[in-house]
Each structure stands twice: as structure tokens, then as C-alpha cells.
C-alpha positions in Angstrom: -6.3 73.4 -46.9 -4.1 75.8 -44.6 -3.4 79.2 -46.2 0.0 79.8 -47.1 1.5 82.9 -46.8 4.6 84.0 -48.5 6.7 87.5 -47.6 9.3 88.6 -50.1 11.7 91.1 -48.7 13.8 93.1 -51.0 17.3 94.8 -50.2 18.5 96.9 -53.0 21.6 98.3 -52.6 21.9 102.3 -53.9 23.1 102.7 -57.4 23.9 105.6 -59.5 21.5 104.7 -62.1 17.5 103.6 -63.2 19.3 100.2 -64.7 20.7 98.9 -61.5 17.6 99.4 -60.0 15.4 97.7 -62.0 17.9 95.1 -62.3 17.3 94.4 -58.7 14.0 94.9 -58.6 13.7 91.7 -61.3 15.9 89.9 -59.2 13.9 90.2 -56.5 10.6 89.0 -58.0 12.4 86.0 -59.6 13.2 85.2 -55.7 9.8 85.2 -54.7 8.6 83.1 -57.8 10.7 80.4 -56.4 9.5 80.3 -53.1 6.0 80.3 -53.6 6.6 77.2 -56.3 8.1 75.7 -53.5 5.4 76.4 -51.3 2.5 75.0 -53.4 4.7 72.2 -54.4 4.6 71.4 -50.1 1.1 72.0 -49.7 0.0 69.3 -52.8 2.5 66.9 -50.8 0.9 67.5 -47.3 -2.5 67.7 -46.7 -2.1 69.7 -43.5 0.5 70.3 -40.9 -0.3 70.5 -37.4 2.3 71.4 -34.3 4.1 68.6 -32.5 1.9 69.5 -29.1 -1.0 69.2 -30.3 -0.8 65.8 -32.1 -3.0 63.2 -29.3 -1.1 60.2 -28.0 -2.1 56.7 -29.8 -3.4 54.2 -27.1 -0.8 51.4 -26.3 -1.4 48.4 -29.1 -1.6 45.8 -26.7 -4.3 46.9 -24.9 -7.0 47.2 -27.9 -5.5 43.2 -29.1 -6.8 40.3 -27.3 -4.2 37.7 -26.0 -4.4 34.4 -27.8 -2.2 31.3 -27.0 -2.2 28.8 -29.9 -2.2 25.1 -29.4 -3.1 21.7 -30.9 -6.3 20.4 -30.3 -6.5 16.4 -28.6 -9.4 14.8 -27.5 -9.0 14.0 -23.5 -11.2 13.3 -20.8 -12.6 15.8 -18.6 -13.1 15.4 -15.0 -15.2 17.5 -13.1 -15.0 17.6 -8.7 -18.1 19.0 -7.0 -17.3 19.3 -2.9 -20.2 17.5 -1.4 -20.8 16.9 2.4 -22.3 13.8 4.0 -21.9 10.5 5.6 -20.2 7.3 4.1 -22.3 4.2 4.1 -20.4 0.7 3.7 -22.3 -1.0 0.8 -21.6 -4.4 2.8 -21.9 -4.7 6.6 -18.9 -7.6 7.6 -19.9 -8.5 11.3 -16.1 -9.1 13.6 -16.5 -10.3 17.2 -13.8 -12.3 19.1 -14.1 -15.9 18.7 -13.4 -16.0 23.0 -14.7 -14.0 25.6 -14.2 -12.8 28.9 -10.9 -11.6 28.2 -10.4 -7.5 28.2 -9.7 -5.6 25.1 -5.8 -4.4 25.6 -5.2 -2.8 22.0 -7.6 -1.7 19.3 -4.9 -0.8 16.2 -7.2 0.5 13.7 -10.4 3.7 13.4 -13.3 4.1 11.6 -12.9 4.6 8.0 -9.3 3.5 8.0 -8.9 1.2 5.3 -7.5 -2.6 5.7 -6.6 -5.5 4.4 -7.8 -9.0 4.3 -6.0 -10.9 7.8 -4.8 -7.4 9.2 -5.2 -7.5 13.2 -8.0 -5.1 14.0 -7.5 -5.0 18.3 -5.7 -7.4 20.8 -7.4 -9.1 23.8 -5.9 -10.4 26.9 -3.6 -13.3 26.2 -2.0 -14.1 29.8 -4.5 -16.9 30.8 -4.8 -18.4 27.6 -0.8 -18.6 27.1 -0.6 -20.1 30.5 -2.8 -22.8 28.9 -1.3 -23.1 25.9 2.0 -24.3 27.9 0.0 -26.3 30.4 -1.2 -28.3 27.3 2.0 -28.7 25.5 3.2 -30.1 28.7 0.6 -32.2 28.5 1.6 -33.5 25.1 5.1 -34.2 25.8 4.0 -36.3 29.0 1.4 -38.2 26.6 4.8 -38.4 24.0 7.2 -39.9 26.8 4.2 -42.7 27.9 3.8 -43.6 24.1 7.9 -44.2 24.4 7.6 -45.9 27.6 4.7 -48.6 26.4 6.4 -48.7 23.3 9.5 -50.3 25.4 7.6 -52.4 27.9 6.3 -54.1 24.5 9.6 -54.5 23.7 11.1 -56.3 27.6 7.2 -58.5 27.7 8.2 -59.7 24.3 11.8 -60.5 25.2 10.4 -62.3 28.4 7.2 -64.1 26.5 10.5 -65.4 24.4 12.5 -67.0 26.9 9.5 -68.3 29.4 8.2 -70.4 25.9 12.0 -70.8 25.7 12.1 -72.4 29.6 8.5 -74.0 28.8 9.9 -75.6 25.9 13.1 -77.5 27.4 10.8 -78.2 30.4 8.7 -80.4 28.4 11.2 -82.5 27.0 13.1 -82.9 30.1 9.7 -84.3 31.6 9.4 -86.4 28.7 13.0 -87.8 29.0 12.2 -88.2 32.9 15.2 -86.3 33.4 12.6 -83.5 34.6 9.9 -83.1 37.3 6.3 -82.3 36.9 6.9 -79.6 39.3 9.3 -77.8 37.1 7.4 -78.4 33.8 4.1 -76.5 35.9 6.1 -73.6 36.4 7.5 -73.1 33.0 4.2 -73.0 32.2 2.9 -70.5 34.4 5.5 -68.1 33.8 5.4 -68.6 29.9 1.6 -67.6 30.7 2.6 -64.7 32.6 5.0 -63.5 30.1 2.3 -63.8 27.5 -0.2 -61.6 29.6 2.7 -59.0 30.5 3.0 -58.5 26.5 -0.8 -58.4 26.2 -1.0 -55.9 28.6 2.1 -54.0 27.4 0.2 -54.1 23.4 -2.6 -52.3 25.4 -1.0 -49.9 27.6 0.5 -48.6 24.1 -2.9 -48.3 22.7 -4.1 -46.3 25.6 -0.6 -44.0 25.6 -1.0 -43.4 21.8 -5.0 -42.4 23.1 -3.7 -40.2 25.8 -1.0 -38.6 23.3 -4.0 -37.7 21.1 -5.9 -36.1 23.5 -3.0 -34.2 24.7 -2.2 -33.0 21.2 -6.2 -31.8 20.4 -5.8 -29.8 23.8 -2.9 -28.1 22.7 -4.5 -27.2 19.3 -7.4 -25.8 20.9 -5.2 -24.3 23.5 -3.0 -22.4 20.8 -6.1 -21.6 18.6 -7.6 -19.8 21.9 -4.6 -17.9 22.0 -4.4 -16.7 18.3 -8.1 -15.9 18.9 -6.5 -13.2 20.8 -6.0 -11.3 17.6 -9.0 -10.1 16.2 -8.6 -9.9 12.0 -10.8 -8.7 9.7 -11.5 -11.5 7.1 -12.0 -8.9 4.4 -10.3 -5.8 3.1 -12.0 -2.9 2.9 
């Protein structure tokens, strides 16, 4: 406990007499009384008093508190990346070659390890030759379609003239029998009824051989157009 000094300074004023001065003089000590009640009454309040300099600085609160951020707690799933280094392998090897060759390679529209869908063109060959056949063969096909049109009507004039020789062949005969005819003219209504009916057997066939030719014509220009789409070389898988 810090000692506590107290001074008590007395200032009597002269007087003529022994009263007045020891009137003062208790005065004076009733003064000083007072201020060392006040003084002890201090000290049991305080423990100790120290001077403003040389009370030490607290260290900042928020540096001896950790931070903590409060939140709800959910189950999730975690994902954790490692960065590797190495070589994709295609689980499934899908061989792709052109379906024609001897034609150059003009375009190649996709890389390794771009991906791609199932049909996607892959590269482009050279397509002049085979589109030069395409159109010789669709030529082809619509001669074979016009001689399909043109047996199809020399069927039609054989069967018209078949019609009238039996027609001629027929009145011929029954002239002849009235006598009103020769035998000369009944011979040739019969030849040319003969000759009609071979004109519309042959006609019957030359359609049969038209609609044959047409056929043909039409596989060539298949195969011709499928050489041509073979052109574009697709993948028949994505990946």
C-alpha cells in the first residue's frame, strides 16, 4: 500500500490575545483531521495509484481471438483433382478406311483426340472422276427410260396392225368362200396377218429387253452415286 502523506499548513492571523490564538490553532487541527479522513477513506477505495505514463498499452483484442465463421452443416460430395501426365488410350480401336481407292485425300476436317459424332465426315477424297461417272450413268438410265417408252409404243402400233391384218384376213376368207375373192388375195391376208403377229411378238420382246437395259442402267447409277458418297469418309461411331 502507497504511503500517504499529509501536510497541514497553518496561517494564524496576529491577535491581541492568548484566546484568538488558540482559537486558531484548534481550527487548524480540525482542518487536518478532515483531510487525512479523506485520505484513508481513498486509499481503502484504491488499492494503488500509478501515473498515466507509466500504465503499459493492452494488446489489440482481435489479435489474441481466433476468427470463426459460423455455418450450417450439409452432407455433400467432395471431389478431389490430382494433375496427372500421360497418354490417352482409346478403350475400343474402330478401324476407318475409304470404301474406294486411288483417289487423293483433298480435306481431312477433324485431329486426334477431337471428339465426334456418329456419321460426322472425318476427310474428303477426290470426287471429280467419280461425279463424271455418276452423270455418265444417269444418262445412261434415262436412255434405258426413253427405250422402255419406245418398246412400250411399238407394242402398242404391232398390236394395232396384228388387229387389222386378222381384220383383212378375216373378210379375205369369206370373199374366197363367196367366190367373190381370189386365192391370191386370201394368201396375202394371211401372210401379212402373220407378219403383224411376229411384229407384236417381237415388239412384247424388245420391251422385255428395254425394261432389262433400264435395270442395268439404274444399278450403274446406284453404284455410280454410292462411289461418289464414298468420297466422304464418316466415322460410324461417336467417340
Amino acid at each position: 500500500m502507497q504511503k500517504i502523506t499529509a501536510v497541514a499548513v497553518v496561517r494564524a492571523k496576529p491577535s491581541s490575545g492568548a484566546c484568538a490564538a488558540f482559537s486558531g490553532l484548534r481550527r487548524a487541527s480540525l482542518r487536518l483531521t478532515l483531510l487525512l479522513g479523506a485520505a484513508v477513506s481513498a486509499v481503502g477505495t484504491v488499492p494503488f495509484a500509478v501515473r498515466a505514463d507509466e500504465v503499459p498499452e493492452a494488446a489489440p483484442l482481435a489479435a489474441e481471438l481466433p476468427l470463426v465463421t459460423l455455418g450450417t452443416a450439409e452432407t455433400a460430395q467432395v471431389q478431389a483433382r490430382v494433375a496427372v501426365s500421360g497418354s490417352l488410350v482409346a478403350r475400343h480401336d474402330v478401324m476407318i478406311y475409304p470404301s474406294v481407292s486411288g483417289y487423293a485425300v483433298t480435306e481431312i476436317l477433324a485431329d486426334v483426340g477431337d471428339r465426334v459424332e456418329a456419321g460426322q465426315v472425318l476427310a474428303r477424297l477426290q470426287d471429280q472422276t467419280l461425279a463424271a461417272q455418276l452423270a455418265q450413268a444417269e444418262a445412261d438410265y434415262q436412255r434405258a427410260d426413253a427405250g422402255v417408252k419406245q418398246a412400250q409404243s411399238q407394242i402398242l402400233s404391232t398390236e394395232a396392225a396384228l388387229t387389222e391384218a386378222a381384220s383383212v384376213l378375216e373378210r379375205a376368207r369369206r370373199l374366197r368362200q363367196s367366190g367373190s375373192g381370189s386365192q391370191a388375195t386370201l394368201d396375202q391376208a394371211v401372210a401379212s396377218e402373220a407378219a403383224a403377229r411376229a411384229a407384236a411378238a417381237s415388239a412384247g420382246s424388245g420391251l422385255s429387253v428395254a425394261r432389262a437395259a433400264l435395270a442395268l442402267a439404274e444399278a450403274s447409277r446406284d453404284i455410280a452415286r454410292l462411289n461418289l458418297d464414298y468420297t466422304r469418309i464418316t466415322t460410324p461411331v461417336a467417340g
